[in-house]
C-alpha positions in Angstrom: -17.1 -1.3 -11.0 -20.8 -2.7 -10.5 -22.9 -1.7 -8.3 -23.9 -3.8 -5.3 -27.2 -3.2 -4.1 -26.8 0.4 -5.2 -23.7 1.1 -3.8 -20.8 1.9 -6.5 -17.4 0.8 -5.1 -13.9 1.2 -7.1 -11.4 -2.0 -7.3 -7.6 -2.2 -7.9 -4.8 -4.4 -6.8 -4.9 -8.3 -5.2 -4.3 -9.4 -1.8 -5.8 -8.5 1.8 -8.7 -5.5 1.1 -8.4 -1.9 2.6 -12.0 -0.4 2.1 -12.2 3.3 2.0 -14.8 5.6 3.2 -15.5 9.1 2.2 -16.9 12.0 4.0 -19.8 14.4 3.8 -20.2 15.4 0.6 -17.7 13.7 -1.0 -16.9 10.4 -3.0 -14.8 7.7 -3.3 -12.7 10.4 -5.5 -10.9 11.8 -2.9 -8.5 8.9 -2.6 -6.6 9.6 -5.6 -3.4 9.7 -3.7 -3.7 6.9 -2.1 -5.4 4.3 -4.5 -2.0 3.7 -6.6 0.3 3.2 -3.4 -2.6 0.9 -1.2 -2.9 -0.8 -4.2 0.6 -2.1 -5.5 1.0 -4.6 -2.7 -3.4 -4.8 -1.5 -7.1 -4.8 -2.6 -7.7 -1.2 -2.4 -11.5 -0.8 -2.5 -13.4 2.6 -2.0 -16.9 2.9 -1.7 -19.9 5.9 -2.7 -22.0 6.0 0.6 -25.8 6.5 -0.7 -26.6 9.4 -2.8 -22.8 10.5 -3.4 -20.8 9.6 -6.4 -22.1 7.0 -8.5 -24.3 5.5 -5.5 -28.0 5.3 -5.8 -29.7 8.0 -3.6 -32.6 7.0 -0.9 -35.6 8.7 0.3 -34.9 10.7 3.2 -34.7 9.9 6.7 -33.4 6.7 5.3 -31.9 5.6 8.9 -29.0 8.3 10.0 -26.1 6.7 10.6 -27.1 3.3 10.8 -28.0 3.6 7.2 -24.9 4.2 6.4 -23.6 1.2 8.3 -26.2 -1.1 7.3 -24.7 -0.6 3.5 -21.3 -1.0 4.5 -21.7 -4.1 6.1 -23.9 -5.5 3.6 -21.1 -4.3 0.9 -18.4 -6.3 2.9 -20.5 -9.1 3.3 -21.4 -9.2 -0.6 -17.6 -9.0 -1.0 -17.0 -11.5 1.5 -14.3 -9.2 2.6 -12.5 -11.1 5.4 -9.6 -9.6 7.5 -10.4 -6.3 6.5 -8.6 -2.6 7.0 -11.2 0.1 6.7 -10.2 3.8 6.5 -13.0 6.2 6.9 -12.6 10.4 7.1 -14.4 12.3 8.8 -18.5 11.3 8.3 -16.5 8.2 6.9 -15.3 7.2 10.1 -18.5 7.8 12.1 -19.9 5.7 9.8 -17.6 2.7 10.6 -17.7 3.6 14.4 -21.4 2.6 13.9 -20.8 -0.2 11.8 -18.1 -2.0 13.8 -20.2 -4.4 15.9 -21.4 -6.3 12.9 -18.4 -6.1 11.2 -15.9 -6.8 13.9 -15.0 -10.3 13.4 -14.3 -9.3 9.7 -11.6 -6.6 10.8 -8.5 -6.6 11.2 -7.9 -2.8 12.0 -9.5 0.4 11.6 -7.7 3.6 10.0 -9.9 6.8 11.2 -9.2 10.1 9.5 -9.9 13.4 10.9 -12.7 11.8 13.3 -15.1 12.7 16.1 -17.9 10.5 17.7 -19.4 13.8 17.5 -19.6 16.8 15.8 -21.4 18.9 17.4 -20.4 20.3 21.3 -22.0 19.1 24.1 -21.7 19.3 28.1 -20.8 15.5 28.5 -18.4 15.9 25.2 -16.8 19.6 24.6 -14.5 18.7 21.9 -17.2 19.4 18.9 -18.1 22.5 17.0 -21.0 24.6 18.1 -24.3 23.6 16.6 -24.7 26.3 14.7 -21.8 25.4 12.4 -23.9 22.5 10.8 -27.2 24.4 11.0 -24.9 27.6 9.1 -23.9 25.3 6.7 -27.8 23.4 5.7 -28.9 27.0 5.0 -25.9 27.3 2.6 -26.9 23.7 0.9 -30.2 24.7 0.6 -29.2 27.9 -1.3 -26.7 26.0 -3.5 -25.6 23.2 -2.7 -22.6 23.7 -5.7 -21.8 27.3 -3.8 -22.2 25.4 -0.3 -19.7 22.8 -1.5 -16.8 25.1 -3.0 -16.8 26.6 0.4 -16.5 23.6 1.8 -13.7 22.4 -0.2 -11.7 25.8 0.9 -12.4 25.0 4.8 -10.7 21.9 4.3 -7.1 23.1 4.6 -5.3 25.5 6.9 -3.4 28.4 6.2 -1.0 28.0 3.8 -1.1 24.1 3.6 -1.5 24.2 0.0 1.2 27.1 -0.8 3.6 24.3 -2.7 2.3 24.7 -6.5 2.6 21.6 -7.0 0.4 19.8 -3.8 -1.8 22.4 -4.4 -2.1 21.2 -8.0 -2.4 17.4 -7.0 -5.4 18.2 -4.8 -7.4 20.3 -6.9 -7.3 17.5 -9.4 -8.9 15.2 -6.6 -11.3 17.5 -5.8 -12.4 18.2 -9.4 -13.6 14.6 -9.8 -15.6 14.7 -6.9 -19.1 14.7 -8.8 -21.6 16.8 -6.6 -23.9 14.4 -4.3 -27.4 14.4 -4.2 -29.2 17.4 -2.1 -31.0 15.4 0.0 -28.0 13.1 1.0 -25.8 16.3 1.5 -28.7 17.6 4.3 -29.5 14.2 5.9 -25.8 13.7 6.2 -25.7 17.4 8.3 -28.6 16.3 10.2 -26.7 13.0 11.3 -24.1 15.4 12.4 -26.2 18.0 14.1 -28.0 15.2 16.2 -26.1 12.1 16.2 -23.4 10.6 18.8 -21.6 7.7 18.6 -19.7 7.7 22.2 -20.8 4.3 23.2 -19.6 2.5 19.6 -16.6 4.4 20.1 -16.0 2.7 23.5 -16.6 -0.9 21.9 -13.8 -0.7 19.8 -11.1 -3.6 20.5 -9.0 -3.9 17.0 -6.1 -2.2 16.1 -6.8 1.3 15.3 -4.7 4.3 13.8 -5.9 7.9 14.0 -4.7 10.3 11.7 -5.4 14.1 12.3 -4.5 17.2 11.0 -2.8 19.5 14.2 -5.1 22.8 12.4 -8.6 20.6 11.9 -11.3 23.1 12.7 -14.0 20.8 11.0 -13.5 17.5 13.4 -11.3 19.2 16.5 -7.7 17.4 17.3 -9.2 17.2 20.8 -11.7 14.8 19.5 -9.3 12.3 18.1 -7.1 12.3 21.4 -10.4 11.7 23.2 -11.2 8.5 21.0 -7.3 7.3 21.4 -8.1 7.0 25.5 -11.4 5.2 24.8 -9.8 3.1 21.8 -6.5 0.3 22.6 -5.0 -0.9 21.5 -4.6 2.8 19.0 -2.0 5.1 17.9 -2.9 8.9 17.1 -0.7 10.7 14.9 -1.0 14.4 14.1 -0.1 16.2 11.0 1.7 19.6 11.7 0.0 22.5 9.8 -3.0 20.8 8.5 -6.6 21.0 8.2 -9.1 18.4 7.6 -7.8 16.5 4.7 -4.0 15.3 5.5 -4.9 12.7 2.8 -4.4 15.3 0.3 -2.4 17.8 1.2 0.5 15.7 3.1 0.0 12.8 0.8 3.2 10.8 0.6 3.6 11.3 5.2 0.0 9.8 5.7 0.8 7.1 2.5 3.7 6.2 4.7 1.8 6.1 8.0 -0.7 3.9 6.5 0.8 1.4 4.9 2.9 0.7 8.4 0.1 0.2 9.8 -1.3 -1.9 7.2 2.4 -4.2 7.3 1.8 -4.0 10.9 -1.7 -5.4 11.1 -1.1 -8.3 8.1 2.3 -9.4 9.7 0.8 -12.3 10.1 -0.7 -12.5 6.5 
């Protein structure tokens, strides 16, 4: 697909668009599963976030996570993509926490994977990792950001999640099309998380929103999720016994299901 204004974005299908956003580290790749199903009855469209994927990089300290939500908006502007679904993970779905008041009279509902308005712990919000989780892992990036990421990967899942040869085939295959990002994107992107909150965008949001969350997610926290379902209605949280970070790829055809009801929910009246 062409790039628009540096940003590389993947097309399939025809009808109402579902944009999907990556997390740290990662690239549009990771939605392997999911592009074939989305796409047989919508516009599935997924998007490299600057300096991952094919995406242009930027100088750093390029604008946190407003950055991110500046491209995103200007991408579904560009697109003219009008009663829009947009599915982020993890950093993904920060990212369109902070994007959602300019983009809130395009949307039509909001799909957020393994999220937090916060990574890191704090007195006023305890259900985050300690912060020297994200400063562990910048010391790792800066060593080798190809090591760092492997790692990474691993952390995703929980025990045993990926003991069925055959899922744990499927995801390694996603994975192994993720193309490394650039190094300076990988440690902005831990600095957003280190020092960034987005509580207050969390608050604003009025559209119809899913949350989908693995039960065993030690990189976002469950707790997290059922903290953004009481700030978020109209929502529904759903949690995905015996998994990790990525329920997307290791429970594939459950969280298929889950999303496209919500999607034949949300266009009912398409």
């Amino acid at each position: 697909m062409p790039l628009c204004d540096g940003l590389w974005y993947e097309e399939q299908g025809q009808g109402v668009p579902v944009l999907f956003v990556h997390g740290w580290c990662m690239s549009s790749a990771v939605w392997g599963l999911q592009r074939d199903a989305v796409a047989a009855g919508h516009r599935f469209l997924a998007v490299d976030l600057r300096g991952h994927g094919a995406s242009t990089a930027v100088a750093a300290g390029s604008g946190g996570f407003a950055g991110y939500a500046a491209d995103l908006v200007r991408l579904v502007q560009q697109l003219d993509l009008r009663g829009l679904v947009a599915v982020g993970w993890s950093l993904g779905a920060q990212a369109l926490l902070k994007a959602y008041p300019a983009l809130q009279q395009q949307l039509k509902g909001l799909v957020l994977v393994g999220a937090t308005p916060r990574f890191s712990a704090a007195p006023h919000f305890p259900h985050g990792l300690p912060a020297k989780e994200a400063a562990g892992m910048r010391l790792k990036v800066r060593r080798s950001l190809e090591r760092a990421l492997e790692g990474f990967q691993r952390s995703l899942f929980a025990a045993g999640e990926l003991d069925d040869p055959a899922t744990a085939a499927a995801v390694a295959q996603v994975l192994s099309a993720v193309r490394l990002p650039d190094k300076d994107a990988a440690l902005e992107g831990l600095e957003m998380l280190m020092d960034e909150e987005l509580l207050d965008e969390a608050s604003q949001v009025r559209c119809p929103t899913l949350l989908l969350h693995g039960d065993q997610d030690q990189t976002c926290l469950p707790a997290a999720s059922a903290w953004l379902a009481q700030q978020i209605s109209p929502s529904k949280r759903v949690l995905f016994e015996g998994c990790g970070h990525a329920p997307f790829l290791s429970r594939a055809a459950a969280f298929n299901q889950e999303l496209l009801a919500f999607l034949s929910e949300v266009y009912s009246d398409v």
